[in-house]
N, C-alpha and C positions, 0 to 999 in steps of 0.2 A: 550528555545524552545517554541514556538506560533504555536500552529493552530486554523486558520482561515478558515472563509469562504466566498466563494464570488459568490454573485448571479453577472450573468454575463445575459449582452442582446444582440441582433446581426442584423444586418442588416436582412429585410426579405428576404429570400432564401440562406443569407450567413450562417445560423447556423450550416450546417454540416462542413463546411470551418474551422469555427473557431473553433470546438468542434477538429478536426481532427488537426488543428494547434499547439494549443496550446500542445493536448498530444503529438505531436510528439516532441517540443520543451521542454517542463516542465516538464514530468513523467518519471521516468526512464525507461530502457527497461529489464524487468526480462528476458526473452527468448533466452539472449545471456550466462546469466550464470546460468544453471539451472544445478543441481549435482540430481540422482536418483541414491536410496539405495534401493534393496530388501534384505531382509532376510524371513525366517521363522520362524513361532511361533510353537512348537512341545511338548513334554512330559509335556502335561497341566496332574495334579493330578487328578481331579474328573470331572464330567460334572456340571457346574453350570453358573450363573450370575456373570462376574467380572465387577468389575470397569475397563474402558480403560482412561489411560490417558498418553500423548506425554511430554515430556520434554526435550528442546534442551537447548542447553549452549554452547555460541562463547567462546572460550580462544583465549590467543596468543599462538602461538602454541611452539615459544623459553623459553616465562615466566610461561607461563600456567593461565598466570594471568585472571580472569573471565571479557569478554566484555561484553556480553549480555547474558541473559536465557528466556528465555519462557514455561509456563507450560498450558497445556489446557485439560481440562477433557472434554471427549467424550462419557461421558455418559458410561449407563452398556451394555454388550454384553452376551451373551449366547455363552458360548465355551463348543467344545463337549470332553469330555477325548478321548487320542487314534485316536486324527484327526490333522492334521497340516494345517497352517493357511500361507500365505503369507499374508506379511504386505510390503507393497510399500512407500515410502516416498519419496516427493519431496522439495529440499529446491532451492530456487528462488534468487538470489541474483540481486538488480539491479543497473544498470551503468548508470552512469548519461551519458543524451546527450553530444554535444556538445554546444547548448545552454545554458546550466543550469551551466557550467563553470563557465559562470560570471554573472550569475543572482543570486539574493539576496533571495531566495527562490526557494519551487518545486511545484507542482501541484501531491498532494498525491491521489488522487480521484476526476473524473469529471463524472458528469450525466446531461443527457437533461431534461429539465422540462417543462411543460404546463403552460401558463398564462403570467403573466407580463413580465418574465427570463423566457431564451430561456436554460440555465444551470446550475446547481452548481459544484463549485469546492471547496473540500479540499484542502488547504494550506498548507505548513509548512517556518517556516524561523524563525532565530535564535532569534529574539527580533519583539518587535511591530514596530520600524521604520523599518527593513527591509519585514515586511511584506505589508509597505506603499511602498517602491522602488518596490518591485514584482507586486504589483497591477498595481501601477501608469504606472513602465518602461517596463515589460512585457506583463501582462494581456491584460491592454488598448492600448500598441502600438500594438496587430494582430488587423493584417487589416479586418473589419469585426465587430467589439467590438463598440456597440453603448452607452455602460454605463455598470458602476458595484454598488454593492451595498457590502461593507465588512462588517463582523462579526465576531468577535474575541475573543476569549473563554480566559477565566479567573481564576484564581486557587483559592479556597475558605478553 
């Protein structure tokens, strides 16, 4: 796994074109698979400061085997005794276009920028030459893409 990044430039008046291009063809679309979970939080012991922290873990659901986990502290909260809390969750799952099919890479994160690049985009692709086919065959062929500049992170 490589991510990159690529300062992108655009034709002048075409950079909404290509910014709106590109995500609709390289990003996934989270919005078609989105699952929401409420529960509540209730018989908390005393009123004080807790630590909040999230912890998910993908299994297979036949093996039970562990695909992925993610843990993320949310800092402390002030919980009162004798009160109940609703806690909402949403997990996002995203589907690749139909572009991204056959393209050798995705476009994880794009922003517009001021000055020389008109954007940046995060990258992902599974080696450094296919991060050179997504630049080359995707990136630069939208119509609108007047040069890119790559930057490729390295593991130390």
């Amino acid at each position: 796994m490589v991510i990159g990044f690529v300062l992108i430039s655009a034709d002048s008046g075409r950079e909404h074109d290509v910014y709106h291009g590109l995500t609709e063809k390289y990003m996934k679309k989270s919005e078609s698979a989105k699952q929401t979970v409420d529960f509540t939080i209730s018989n908390i012991p005393c009123s004080k400061q807790y630590d909040l922290e999230v912890q998910i873990q993908i299994t297979d659901k036949a093996s039970n085997e562990l695909i992925a986990e993610s843990k993320t502290d949310l800092g402390e909260l002030v919980l009162n005794a004798n009160e109940e809390y609703n806690l909402k969750t949403s997990i996002y799952i995203g589907l690749p276009t139909e572009d991204m099919k056959n393209a050798p890479g995705e476009i994880l994160e794009i922003k517009p920028l001021f000055g020389e690049y008109d954007m940046i985009a995060k990258i992902y692709a599974k080696g450094f030459n296919e991060i050179g086919e997504f630049v080359v065959d995707c990136i630069r062929a939208e119509p609108g893409v007047t040069g890119t500049k790559t930057l490729t992170g390295i593991t130390f």
